[in-house]
Biopython code that builds the backbone (N, CA, C, O; Angstrom):
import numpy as np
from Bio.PDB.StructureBuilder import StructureBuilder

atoms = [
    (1, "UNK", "N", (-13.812, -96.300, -1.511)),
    (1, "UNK", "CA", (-14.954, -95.808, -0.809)),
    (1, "UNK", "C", (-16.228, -96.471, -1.329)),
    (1, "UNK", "O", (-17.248, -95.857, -1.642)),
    (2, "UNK", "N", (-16.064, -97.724, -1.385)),
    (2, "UNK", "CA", (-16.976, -98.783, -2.169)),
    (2, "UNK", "C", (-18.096, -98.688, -1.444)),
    (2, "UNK", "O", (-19.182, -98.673, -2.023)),
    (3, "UNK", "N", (-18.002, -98.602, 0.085)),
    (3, "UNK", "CA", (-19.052, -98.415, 1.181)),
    (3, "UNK", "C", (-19.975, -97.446, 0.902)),
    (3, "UNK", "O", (-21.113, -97.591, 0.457)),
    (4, "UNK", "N", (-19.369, -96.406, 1.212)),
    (4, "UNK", "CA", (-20.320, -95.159, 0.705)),
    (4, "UNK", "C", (-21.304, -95.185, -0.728)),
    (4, "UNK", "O", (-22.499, -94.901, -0.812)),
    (5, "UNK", "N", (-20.561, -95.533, -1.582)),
    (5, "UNK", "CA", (-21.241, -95.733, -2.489)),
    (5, "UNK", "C", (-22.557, -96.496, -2.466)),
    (5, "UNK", "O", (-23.361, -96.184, -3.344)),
    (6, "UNK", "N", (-22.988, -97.668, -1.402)),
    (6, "UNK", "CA", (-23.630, -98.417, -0.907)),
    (6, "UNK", "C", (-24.552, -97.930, 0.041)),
    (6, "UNK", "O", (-25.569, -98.422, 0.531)),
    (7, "UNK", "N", (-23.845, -96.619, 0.224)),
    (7, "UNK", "CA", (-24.600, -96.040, 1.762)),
    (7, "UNK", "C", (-24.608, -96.501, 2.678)),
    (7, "UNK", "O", (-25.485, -96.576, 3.538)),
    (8, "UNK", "N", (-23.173, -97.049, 2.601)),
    (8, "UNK", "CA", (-22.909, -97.821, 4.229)),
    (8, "UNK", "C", (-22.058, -96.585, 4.713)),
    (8, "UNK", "O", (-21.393, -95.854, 3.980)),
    (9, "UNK", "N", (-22.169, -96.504, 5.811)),
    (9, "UNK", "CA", (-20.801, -95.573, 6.771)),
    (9, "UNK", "C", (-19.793, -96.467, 7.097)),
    (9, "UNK", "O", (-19.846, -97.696, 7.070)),
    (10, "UNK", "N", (-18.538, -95.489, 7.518)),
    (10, "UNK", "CA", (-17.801, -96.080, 7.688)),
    (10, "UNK", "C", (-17.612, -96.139, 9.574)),
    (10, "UNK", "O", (-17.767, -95.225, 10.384)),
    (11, "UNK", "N", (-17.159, -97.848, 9.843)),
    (11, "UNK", "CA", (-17.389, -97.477, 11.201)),
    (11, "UNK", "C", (-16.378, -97.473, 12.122)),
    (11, "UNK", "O", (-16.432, -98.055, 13.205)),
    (12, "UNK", "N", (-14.977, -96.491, 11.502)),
    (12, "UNK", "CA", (-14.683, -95.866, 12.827)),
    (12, "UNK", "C", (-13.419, -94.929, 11.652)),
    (12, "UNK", "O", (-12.401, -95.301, 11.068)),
    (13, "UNK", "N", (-14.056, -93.785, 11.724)),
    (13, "UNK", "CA", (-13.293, -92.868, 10.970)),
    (13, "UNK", "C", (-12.142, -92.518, 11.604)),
    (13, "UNK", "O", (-11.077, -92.325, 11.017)),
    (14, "UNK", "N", (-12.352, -92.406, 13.073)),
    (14, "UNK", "CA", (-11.197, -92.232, 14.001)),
    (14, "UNK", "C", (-9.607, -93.648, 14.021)),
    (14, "UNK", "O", (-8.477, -93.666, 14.507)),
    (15, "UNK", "N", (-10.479, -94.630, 13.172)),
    (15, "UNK", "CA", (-9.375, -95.541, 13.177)),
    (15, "UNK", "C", (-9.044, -95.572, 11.388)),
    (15, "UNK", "O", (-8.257, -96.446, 11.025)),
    (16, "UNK", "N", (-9.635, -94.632, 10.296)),
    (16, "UNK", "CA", (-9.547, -94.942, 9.313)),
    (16, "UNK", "C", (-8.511, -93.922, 8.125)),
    (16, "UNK", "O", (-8.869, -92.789, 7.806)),
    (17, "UNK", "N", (-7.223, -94.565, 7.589)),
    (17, "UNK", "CA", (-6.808, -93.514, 7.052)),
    (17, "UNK", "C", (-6.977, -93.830, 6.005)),
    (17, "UNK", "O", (-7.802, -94.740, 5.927)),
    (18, "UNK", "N", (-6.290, -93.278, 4.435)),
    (18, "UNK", "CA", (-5.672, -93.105, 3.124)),
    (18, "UNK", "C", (-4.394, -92.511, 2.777)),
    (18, "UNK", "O", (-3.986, -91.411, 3.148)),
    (19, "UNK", "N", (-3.677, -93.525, 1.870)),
    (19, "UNK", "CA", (-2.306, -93.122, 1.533)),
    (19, "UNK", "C", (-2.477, -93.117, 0.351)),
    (19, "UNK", "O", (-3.511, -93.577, -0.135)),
    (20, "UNK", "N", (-1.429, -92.556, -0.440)),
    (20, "UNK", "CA", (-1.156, -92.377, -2.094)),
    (20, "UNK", "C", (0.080, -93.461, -1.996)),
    (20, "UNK", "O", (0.384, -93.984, -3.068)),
    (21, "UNK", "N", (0.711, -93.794, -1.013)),
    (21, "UNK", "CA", (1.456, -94.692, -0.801)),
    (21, "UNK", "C", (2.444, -94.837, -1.757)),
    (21, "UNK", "O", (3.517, -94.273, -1.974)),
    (22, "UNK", "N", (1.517, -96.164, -2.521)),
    (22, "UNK", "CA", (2.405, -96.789, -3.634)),
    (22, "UNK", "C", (2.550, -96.117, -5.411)),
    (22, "UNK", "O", (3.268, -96.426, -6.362)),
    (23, "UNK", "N", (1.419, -95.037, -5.193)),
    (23, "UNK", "CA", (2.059, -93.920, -6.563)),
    (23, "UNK", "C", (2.814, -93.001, -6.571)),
    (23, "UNK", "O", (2.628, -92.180, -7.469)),
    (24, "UNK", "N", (3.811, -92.784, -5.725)),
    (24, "UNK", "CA", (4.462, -91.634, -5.596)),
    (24, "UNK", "C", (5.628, -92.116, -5.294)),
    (24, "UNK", "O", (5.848, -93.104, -4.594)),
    (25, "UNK", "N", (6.886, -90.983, -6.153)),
    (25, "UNK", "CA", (8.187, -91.418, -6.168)),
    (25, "UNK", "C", (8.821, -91.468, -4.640)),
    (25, "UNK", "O", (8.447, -90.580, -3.874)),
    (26, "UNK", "N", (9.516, -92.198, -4.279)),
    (26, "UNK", "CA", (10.137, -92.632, -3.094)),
    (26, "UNK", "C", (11.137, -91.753, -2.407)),
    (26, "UNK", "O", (11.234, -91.486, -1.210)),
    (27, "UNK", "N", (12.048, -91.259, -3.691)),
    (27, "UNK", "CA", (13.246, -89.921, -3.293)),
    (27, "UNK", "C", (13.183, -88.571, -4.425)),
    (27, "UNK", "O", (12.549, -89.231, -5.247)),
    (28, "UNK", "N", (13.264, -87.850, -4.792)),
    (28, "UNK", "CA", (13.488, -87.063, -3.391)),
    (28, "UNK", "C", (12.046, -86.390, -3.496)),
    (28, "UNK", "O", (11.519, -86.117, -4.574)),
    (29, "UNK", "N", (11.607, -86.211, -2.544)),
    (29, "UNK", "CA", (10.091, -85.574, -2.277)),
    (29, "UNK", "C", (9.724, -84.918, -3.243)),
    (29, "UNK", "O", (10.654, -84.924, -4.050)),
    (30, "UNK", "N", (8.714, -84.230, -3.701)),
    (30, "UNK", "CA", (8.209, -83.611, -5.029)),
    (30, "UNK", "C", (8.482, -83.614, -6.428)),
    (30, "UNK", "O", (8.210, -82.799, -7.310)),
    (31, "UNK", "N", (9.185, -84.901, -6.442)),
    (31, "UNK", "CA", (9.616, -85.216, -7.656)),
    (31, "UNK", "C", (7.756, -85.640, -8.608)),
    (31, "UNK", "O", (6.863, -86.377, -8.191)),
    (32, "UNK", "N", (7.794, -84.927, -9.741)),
    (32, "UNK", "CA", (6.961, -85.252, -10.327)),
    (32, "UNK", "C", (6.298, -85.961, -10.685)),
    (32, "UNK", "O", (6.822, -86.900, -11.285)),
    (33, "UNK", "N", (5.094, -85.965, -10.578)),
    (33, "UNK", "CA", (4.009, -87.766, -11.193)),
    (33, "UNK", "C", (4.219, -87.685, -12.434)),
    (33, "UNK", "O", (4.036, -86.556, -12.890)),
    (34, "UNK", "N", (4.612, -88.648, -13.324)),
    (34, "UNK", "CA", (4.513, -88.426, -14.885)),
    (34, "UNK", "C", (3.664, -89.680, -15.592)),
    (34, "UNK", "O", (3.547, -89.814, -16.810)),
    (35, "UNK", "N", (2.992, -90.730, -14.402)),
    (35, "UNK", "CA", (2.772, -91.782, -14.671)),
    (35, "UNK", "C", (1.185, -91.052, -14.530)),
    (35, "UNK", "O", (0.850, -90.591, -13.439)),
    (36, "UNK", "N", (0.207, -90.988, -15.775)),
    (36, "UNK", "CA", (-1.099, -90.294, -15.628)),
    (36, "UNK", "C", (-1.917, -91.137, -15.168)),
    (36, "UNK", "O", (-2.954, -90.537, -14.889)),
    (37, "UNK", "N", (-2.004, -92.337, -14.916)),
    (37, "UNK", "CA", (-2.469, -93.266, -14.280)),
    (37, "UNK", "C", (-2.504, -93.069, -12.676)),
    (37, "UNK", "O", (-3.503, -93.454, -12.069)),
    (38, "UNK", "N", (-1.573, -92.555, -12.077)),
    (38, "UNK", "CA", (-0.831, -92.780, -10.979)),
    (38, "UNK", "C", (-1.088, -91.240, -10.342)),
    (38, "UNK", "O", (-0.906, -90.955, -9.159)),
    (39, "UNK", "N", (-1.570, -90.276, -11.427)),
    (39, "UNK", "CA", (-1.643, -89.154, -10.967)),
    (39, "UNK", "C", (-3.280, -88.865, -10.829)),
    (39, "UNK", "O", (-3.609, -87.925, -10.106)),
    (40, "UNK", "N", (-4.574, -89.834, -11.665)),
    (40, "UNK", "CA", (-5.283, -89.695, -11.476)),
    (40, "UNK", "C", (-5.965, -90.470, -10.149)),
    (40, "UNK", "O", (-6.952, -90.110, -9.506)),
    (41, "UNK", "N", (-5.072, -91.711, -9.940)),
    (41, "UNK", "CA", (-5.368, -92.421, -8.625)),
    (41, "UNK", "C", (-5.001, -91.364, -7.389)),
    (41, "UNK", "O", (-5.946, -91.102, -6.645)),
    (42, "UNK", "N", (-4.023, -90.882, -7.166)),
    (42, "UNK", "CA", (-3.395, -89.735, -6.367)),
    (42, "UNK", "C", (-4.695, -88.827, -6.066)),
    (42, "UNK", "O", (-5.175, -88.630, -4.950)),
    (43, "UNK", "N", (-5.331, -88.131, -7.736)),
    (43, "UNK", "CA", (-6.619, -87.519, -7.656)),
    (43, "UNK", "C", (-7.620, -87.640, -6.845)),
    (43, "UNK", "O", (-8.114, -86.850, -6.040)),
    (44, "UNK", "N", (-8.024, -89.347, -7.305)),
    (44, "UNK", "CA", (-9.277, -89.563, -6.944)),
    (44, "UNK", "C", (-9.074, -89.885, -4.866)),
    (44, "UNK", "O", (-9.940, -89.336, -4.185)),
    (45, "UNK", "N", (-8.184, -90.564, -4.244)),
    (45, "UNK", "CA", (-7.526, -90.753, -3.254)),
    (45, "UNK", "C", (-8.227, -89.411, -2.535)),
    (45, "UNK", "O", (-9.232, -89.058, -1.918)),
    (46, "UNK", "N", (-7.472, -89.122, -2.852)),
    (46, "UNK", "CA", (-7.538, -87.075, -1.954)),
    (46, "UNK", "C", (-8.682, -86.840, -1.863)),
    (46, "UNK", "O", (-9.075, -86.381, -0.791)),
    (47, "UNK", "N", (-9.681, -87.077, -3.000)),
    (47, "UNK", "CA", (-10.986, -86.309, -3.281)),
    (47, "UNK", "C", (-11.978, -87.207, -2.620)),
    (47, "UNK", "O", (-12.754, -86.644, -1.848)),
    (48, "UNK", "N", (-12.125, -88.752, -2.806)),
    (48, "UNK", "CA", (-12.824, -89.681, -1.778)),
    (48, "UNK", "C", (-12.799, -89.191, 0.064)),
    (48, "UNK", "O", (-13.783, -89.104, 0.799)),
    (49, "UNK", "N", (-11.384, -88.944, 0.411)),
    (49, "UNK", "CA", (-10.863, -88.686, 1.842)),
    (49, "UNK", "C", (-11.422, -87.503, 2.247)),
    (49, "UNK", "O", (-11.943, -87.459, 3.362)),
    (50, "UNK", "N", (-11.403, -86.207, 1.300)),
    (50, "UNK", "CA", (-12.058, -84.981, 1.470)),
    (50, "UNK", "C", (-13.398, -85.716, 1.945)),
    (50, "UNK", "O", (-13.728, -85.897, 3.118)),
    (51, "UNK", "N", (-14.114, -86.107, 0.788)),
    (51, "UNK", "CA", (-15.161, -86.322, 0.378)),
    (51, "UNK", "C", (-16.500, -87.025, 1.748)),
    (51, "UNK", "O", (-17.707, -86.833, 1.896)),
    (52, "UNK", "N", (-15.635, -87.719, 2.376)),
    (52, "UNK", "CA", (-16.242, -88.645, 3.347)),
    (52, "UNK", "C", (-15.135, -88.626, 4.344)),
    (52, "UNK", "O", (-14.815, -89.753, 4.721)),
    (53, "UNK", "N", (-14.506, -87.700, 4.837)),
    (53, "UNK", "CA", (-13.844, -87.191, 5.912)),
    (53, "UNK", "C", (-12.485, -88.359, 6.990)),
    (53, "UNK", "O", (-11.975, -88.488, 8.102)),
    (54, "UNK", "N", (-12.518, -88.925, 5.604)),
    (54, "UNK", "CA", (-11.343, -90.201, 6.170)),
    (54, "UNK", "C", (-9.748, -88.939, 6.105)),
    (54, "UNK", "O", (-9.708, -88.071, 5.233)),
    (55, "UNK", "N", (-8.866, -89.058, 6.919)),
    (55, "UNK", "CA", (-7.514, -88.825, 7.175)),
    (55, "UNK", "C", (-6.536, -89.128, 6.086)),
    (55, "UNK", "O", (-6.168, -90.273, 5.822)),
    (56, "UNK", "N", (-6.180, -88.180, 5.539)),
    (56, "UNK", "CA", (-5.214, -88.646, 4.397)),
    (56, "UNK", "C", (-3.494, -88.507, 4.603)),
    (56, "UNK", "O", (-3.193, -87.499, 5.243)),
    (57, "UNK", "N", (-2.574, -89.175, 4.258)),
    (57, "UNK", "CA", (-1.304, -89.509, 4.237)),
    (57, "UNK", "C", (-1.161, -88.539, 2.943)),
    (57, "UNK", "O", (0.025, -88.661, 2.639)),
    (58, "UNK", "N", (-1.466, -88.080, 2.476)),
    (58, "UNK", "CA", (-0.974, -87.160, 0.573)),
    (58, "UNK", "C", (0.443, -86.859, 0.772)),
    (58, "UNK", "O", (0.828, -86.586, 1.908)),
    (59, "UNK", "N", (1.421, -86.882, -0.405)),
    (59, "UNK", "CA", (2.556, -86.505, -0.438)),
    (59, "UNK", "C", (3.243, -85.478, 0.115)),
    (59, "UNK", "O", (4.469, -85.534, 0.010)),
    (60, "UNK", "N", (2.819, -84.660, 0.612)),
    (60, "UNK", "CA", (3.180, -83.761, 1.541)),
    (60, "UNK", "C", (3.393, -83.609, 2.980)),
    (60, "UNK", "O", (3.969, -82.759, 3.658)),
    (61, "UNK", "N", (2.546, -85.040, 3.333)),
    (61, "UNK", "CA", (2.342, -85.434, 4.683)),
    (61, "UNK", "C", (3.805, -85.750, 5.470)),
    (61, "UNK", "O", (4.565, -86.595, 4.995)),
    (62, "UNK", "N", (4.002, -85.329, 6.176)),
    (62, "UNK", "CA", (5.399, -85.603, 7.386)),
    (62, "UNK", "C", (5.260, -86.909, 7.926)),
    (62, "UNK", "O", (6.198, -87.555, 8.393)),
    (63, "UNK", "N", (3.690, -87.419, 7.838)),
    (63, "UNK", "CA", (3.736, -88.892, 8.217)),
    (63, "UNK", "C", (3.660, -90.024, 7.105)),
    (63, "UNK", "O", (3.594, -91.250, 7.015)),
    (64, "UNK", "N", (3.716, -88.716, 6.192)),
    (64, "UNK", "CA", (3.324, -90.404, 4.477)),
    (64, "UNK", "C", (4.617, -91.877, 4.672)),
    (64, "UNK", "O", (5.562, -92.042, 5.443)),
    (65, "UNK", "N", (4.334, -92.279, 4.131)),
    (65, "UNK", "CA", (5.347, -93.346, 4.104)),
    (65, "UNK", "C", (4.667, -94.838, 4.413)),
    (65, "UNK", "O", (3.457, -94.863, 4.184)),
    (66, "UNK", "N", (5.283, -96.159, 4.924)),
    (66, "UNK", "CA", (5.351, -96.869, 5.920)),
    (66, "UNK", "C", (3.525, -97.198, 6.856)),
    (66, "UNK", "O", (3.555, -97.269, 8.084)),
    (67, "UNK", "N", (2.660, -97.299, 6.397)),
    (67, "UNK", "CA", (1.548, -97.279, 7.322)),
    (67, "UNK", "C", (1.484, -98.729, 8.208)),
    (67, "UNK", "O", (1.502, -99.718, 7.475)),
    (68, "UNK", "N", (1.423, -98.976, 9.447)),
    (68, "UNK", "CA", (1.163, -100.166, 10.016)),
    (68, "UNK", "C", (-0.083, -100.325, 10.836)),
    (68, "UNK", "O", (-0.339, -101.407, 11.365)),
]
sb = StructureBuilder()
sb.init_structure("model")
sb.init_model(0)
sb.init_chain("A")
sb.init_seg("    ")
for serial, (resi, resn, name, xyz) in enumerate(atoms, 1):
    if name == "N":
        sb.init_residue(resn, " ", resi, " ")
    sb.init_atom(name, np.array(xyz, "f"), 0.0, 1.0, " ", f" {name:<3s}", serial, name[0])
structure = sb.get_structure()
C-alpha cells in the first residue's frame, strides 16, 4: 500500500484484491503459521486491505488460492 502512503488512491478498487497467498500452508486448511515472519506479513496484509478498503483473499476465504 506504497500508494497510499504517498497519498495516491488507488484507481480501481473494484478491480483491486490481496492474498496471503504465498504464507500460508497449502493442506490442510488451518494448519498453523509457525513461521513469525509469515504470520506478521499475514498481519500486516489484512490490516492494509481493512485499512484502505481493497478485497482480501485471507485464509479463510472459499476463494483464496490460485489468483489470475
Amino acid at each position: 500500500m506504497v500508494c497510499a502512503r504517498r497519498g495516491e488512491k488507488c484507481a480501481s478498487l473494484a478491480r483491486t484484491v490481496a492474498t496471503v497467498d504465498h504464507n500460508i500452508p497449502t493442506e490442510p486448511r488451518g494448519t498453523p503459521i509457525t513461521d513469525l515472519i509469515a504470520a506478521k506479513q499475514i498481519a500486516g496484509v489484512a490490516g492494509y486491505a481493512k485499512e484502505f478498503g481493497v478485497r482480501l483473499f485471507d485464509m479463510d476465504s472459499p476463494e483464496q488460492g490460485i489468483v489470475m
